[in-house]
C-alpha positions in Angstrom: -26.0 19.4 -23.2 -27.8 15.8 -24.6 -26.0 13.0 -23.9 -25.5 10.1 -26.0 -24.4 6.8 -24.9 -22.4 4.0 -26.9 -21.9 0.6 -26.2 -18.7 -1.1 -27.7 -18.0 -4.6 -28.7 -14.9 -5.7 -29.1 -12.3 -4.6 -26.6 -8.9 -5.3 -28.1 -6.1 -3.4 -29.8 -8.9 -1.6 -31.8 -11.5 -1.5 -29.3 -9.4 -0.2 -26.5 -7.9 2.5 -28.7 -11.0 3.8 -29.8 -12.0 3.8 -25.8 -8.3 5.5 -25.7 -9.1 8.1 -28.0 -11.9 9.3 -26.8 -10.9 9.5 -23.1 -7.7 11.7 -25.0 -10.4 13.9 -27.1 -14.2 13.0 -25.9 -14.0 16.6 -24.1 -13.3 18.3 -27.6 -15.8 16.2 -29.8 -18.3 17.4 -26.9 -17.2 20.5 -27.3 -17.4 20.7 -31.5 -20.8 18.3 -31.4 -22.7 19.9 -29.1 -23.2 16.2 -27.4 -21.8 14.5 -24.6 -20.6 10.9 -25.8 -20.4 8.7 -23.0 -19.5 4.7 -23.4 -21.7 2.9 -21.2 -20.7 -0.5 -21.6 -18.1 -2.8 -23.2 -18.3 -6.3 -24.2 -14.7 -8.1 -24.1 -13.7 -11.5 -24.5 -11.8 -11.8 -21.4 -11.0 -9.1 -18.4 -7.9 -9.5 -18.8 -7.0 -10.0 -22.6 -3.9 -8.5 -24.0 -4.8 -4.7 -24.6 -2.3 -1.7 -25.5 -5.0 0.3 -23.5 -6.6 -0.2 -20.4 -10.9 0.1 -19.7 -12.1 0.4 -16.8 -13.1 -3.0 -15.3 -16.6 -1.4 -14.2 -17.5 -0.6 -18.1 -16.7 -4.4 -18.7 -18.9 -7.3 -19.5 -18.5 -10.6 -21.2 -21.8 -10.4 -22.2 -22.6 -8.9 -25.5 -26.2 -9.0 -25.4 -26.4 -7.2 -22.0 -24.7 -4.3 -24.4 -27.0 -4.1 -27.6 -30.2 -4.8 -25.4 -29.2 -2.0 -22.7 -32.1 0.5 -23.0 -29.8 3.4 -22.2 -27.2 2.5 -24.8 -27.9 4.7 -27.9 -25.9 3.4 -30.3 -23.7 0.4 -30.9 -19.6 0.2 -32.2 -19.2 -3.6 -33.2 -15.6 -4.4 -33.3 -15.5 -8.3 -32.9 -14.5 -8.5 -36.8 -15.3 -11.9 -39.1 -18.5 -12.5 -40.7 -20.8 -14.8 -38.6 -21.1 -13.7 -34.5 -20.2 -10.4 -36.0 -23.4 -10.4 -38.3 -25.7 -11.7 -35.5 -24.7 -8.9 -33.3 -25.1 -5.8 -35.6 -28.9 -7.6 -36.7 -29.7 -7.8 -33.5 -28.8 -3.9 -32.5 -30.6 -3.0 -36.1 -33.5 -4.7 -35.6 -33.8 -2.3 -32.1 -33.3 0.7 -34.6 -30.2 1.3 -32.8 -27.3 2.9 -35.1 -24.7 0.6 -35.6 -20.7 1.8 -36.7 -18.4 -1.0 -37.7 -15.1 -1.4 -39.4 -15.5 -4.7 -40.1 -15.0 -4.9 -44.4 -15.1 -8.5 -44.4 -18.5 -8.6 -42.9 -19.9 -5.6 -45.4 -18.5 -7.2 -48.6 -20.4 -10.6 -47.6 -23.5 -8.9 -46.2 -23.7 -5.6 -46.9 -27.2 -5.8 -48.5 -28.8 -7.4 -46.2 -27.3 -5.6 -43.4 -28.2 -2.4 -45.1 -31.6 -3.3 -46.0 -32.5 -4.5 -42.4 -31.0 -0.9 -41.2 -33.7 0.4 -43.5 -36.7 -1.8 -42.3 -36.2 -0.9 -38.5 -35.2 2.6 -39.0 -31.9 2.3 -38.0 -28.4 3.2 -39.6 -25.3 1.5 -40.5 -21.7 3.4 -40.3 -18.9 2.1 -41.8 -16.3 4.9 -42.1 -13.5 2.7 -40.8 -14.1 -0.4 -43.1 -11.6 1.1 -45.7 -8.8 2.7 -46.0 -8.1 2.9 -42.4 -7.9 7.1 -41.3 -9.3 8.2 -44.5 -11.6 9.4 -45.2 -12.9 8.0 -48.0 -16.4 6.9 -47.7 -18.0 9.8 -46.4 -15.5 12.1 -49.4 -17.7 9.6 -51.6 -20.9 9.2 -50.2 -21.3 13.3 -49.2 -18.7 15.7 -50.8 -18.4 13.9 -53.9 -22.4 13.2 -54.3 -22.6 15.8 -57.4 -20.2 13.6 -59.6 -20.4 10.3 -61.4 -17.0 8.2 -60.4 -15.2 6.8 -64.0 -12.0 5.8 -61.7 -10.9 4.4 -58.5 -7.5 3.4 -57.8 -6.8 2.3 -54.4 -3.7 0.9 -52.2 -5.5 -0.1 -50.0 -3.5 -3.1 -48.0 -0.5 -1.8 -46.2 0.7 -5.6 -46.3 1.5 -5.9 -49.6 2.7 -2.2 -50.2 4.9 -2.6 -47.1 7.0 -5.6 -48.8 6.4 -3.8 -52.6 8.2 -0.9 -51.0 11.2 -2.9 -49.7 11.3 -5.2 -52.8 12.1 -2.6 -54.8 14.1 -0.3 -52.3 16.9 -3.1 -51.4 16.3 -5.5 -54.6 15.3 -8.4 -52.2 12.9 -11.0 -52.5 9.6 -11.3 -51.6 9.8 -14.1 -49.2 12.7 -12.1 -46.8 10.5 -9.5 -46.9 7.2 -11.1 -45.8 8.5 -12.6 -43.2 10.4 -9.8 -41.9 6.6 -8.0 -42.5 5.4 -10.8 -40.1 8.9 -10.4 -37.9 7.9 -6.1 -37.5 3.8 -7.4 -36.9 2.6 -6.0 -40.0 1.7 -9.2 -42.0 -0.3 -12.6 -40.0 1.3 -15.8 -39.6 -0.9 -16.4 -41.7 -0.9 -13.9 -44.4 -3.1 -14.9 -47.2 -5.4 -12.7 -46.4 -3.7 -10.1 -47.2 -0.5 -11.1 -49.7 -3.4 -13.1 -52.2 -5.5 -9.9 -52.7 -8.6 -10.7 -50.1 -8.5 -8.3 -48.0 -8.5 -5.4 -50.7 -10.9 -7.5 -52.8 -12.9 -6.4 -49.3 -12.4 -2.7 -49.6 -12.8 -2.0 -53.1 -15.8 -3.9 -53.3 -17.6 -1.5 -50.6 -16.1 1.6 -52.9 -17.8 0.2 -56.1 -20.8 -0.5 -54.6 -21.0 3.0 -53.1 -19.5 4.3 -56.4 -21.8 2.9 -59.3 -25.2 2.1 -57.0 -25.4 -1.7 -57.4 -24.0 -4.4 -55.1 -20.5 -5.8 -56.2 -20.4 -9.4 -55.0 -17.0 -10.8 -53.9 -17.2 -13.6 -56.6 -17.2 -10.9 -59.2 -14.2 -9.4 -58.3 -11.1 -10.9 -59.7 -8.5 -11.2 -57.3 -4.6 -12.1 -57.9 -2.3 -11.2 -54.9 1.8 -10.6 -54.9 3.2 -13.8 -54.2 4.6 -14.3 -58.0 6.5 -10.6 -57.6 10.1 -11.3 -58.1 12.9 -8.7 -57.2 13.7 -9.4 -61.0 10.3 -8.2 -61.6 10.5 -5.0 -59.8 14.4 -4.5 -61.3 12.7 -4.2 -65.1 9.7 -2.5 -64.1 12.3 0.6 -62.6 14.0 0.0 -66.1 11.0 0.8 -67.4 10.3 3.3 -65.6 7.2 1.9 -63.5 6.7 0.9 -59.9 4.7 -2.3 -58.8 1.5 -1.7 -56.6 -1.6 -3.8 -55.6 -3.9 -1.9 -56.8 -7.7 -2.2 -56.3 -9.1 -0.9 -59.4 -12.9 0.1 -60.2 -13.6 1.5 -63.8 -15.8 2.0 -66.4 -14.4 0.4 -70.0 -13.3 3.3 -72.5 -16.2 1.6 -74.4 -18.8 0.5 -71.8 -20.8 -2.7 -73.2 -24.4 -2.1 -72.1 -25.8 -4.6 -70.5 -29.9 -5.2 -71.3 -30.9 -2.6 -69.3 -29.3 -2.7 -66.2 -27.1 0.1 -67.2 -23.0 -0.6 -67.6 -20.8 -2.7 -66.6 -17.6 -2.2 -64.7 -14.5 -3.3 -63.9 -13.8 -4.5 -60.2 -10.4 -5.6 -59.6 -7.4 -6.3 -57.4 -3.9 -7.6 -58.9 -0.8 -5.9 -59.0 0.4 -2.7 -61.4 2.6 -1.4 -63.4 2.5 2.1 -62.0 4.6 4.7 -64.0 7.0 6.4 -61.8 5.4 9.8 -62.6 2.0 9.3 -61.1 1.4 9.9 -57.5 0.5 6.8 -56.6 3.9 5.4 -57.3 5.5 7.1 -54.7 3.0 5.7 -52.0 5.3 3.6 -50.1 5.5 1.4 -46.5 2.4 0.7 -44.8 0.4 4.0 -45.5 -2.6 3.7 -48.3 -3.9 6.2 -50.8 -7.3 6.4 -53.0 -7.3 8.2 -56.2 -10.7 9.0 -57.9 -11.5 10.6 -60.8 -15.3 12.3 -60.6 -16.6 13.3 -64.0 -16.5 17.0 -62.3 -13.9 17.3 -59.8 -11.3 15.8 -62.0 -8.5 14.2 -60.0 -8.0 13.5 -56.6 -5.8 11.9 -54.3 -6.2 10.9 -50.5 -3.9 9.5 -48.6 -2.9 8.7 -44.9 -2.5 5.2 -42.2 -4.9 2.2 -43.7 -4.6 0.3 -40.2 -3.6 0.4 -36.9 -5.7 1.1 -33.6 -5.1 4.9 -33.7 -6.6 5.3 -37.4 -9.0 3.0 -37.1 -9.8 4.4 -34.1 -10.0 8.3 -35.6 -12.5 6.8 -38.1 -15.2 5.4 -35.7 -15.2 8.2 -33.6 -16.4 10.0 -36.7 -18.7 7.4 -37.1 -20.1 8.5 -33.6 -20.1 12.0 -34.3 -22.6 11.4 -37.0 -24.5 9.2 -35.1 -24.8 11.3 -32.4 -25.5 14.4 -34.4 -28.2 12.2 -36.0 -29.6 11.2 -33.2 -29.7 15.0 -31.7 -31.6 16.5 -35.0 -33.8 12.9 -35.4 -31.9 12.7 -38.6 -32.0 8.8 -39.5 -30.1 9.1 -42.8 -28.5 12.1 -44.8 -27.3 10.9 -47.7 -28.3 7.3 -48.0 -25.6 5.0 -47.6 -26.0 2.7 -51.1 -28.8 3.7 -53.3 -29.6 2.5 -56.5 -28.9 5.1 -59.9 -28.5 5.7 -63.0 -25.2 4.3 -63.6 -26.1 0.4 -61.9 -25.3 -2.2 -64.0 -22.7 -5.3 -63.6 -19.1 -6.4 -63.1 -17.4 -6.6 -66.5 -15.6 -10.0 -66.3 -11.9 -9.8 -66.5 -11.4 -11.5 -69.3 -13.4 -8.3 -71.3 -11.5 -6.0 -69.4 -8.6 -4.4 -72.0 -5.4 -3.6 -70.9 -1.1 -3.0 -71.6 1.0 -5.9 -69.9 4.2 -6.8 -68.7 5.4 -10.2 -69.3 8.5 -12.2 -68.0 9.8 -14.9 -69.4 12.5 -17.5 -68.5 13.7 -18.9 -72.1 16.9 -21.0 -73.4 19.2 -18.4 -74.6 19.7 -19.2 -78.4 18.8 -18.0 -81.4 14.6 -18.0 -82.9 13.1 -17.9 -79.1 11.9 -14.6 -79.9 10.4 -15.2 -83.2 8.9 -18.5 -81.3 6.4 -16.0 -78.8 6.1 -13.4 -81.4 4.2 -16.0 -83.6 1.8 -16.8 -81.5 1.5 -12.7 -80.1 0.7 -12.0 -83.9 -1.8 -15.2 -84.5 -3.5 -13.8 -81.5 -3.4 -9.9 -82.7 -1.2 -8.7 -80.1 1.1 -6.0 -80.2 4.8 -6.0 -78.6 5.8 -2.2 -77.9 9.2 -3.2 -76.8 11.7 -5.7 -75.4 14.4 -6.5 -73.0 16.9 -8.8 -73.4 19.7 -8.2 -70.3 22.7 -9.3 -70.6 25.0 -11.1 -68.1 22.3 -13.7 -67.3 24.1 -17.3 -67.0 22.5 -20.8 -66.9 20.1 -22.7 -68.8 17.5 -19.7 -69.0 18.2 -16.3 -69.0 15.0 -13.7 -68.4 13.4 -11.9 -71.6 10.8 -9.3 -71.0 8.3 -7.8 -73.4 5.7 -4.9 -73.4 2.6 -5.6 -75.0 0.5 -2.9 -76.5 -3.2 -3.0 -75.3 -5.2 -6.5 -75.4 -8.0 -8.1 -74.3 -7.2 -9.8 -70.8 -8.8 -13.5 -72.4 -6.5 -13.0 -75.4 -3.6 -12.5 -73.8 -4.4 -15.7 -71.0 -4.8 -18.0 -74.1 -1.6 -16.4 -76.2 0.8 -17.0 -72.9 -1.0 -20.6 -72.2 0.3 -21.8 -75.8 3.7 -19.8 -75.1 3.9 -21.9 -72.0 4.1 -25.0 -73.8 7.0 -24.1 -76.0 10.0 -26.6 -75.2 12.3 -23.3 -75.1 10.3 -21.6 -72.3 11.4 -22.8 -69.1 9.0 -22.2 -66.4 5.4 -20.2 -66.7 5.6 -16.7 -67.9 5.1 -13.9 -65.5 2.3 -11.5 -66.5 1.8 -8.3 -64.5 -0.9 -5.4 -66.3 0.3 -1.7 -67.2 -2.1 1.1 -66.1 -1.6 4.3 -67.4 -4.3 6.3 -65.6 -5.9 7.7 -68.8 
């Protein structure tokens, strides 16, 4: 039986449960392959750094060089993460034509281009299976099964973060900052969240699925990004009202009219900001840390997959499928099946938000007396904006009391200039709250 040798670095939580996983299961992914997968080396930090698993101190250097430049190690799992040692390491196993499998989105959204063109000079290959969505498997469902259909919608939760304090926002009406830091208390959100609570790290993985999706590079600049930190548990109380259920949704889309643009094809929307979700769609009832992808191909219709975005042991089940293909690659001489991000007939741009049509959800905190409404619903109308409905609660007290409206569909730069000119109305008492409605047609 060939055998095929992998050098690892990164030997933390996620590196030592990938080494953990395949000490559990190497024998059966032998077995299935047809290839023995051996780790030769592993380049750590420190010997003895935190780990939930152990490696064996003989497989251990502190070296990573010694790893990529090993001429018996085959192929190369960088799990270091960030953007800038990270990026020298993978060009330097690529320009070796060694394979290379990462799960590192951050480094793929900022240099995916290069990093895949470089793969494409020397030969090599890039695997990125783990860089979204955790255990899903999502980018080879795209890249492979799905390759006979052009994608008109993506619809990703895709940070278990945010959907972890979503979920118990509106499961115990509490507020958002109890539930961060009890998020951060459980290990699930940083210290430092931002990352994950403004939007960044989705903005990450939906980028890599639009690019893979509509054949051009999405740029992280072109993404519009808004996180969670303005959800209030008042917020989440109307949208069940309603009948909806918040998410932080990344979003990729082609406009029910596409503008073309010169001849580059059409443009897109790429997106992350939080949803109204209605309560009858499956994506509403995604809850916790877990993540889900729906994507609608022009000729497989709907579909839904869903499973652990995070965590050493999904991450971990990803890569190794990353080194299955590698090292069934590598067996057949097989540099590249299905090419990783290719060019097509659909490339075009990101539509800028602003363009970008959609229903909305607006809050606002107004003095309770009589003409407020017909105040906002002047400047709605001189705008040519629709309200489908209102709520007024009762039983508010104070010098503001909420007033929520549901706006029929509007251009997002309409509706940004129409609540800027609300905001400056003396009877509004603090800026309103917009949140978009999806309604998955």
């Amino acid at each position: 039986m060939r055998q095929v040798n992998i050098g690892m670095i990164g030997g933390g939580t996620v590196g030592s449960g990938v080494y953990h996983a395949w000490e559990c299961n190497g024998d059966l992914m032998s077995s299935r392959l047809g290839v023995k997968i051996n780790f030769q080396k592993v380049a750590v930090k420190a010997f003895d750094e935190p780990r939930p698993y152990a490696i064996p101190r003989a497989l251990m250097t502190l070296d990573w060089q010694s790893v990529v430049n090993d001429p018996a190690v085959q192929v190369i799992i960088e799990l270091v993460g960030g953007t800038t040692i990270a990026k020298t390491m993978v060009l330097a196993a690529l320009k070796l034509g060694k394979p290379v499998i990462t799960a590192n989105k951050a480094l793929l959204s900022a240099h995916g281009e290069e990093l895949f063109a470089v793969a494409k000079q020397y030969n090599a290959n890039l695997y990125y299976e783990a860089s979204v969505a955790g255990g899903i498997p999502i980018i080879k469902t795209m890249r492979e099964s799905f390759v006979g259909n052009r994608f008109t919608h993506i619809y990703g939760i895709v940070n278990g973060t945010c959907n972890y304090i979503l979920t118990r926002m509106k499961l115990e009406g509490a507020d958002f900052a109890d539930m961060l830091a009890d998020a951060q208390r459980l290990g699930y959100a940083e210290a430092e969240p931002s990352l994950d609570i403004d939007g960044f790290d989705a903005e990450h993985k939906i980028g890599i699925l639009a690019s893979l999706a509509h054949g051009f590079w999405v740029k992280p600049k072109d993404i519009y990004v808004e996180g969670i930190r303005h959800i209030s548990k008042l917020d989440m109380q109307f949208a069940a009202q309603l009948g909806y259920t918040i998410k932080l949704l990344g979003i990729v889309k082609k406009p029910a009219v596409a503008k073309p643009k010169a001849k580059n094809g059409s443009r897109v929307q790429v997106s992350v900001y939080p949803t109204l979700v209605p309560n009858a769609h499956v994506l509403a009832s995604v809850n916790h840390v877990f993540n889900a992808v729906f994507i609608r191909g022009d000729v497989v219709g709907d579909t839904l997959f869903y499973g652990r975005g995070a965590g050493k042991d999904a991450t971990a089940s990803a890569v190794l499928s990353d080194v299955a293909d590698a090292a069934l690659d590598l067996k057949h001489g097989s540099k590249s099946r299905v090419p990783p991000f290719v060019p097509h007939e659909m490339a075009g741009a990101v539509l800028p938000i602003g363009e970008t049509v959609s229903r909305y959800y607006v809050r606002f905190s107004v003095v309770d007396k009589p003409g407020v409404l017909a105040k906002i619903s002047a400047i709605l109308a001189a705008s040519k904006i629709g309200i489908s409905s209102l709520i007024q609660p009762e039983g508010h007290q104070g010098e503001s009391v909420p007033l929520i409206l549901m706006i029929h569909d509007a251009p997002n730069a309409a509706m940004t200039k129409a609540l800027a000119k609300i905001a400056k109305l003396p009877v509004v008492k603090s800026p309103p709250v917009m949140i978009r409605v999806e309604s998955f047609e």
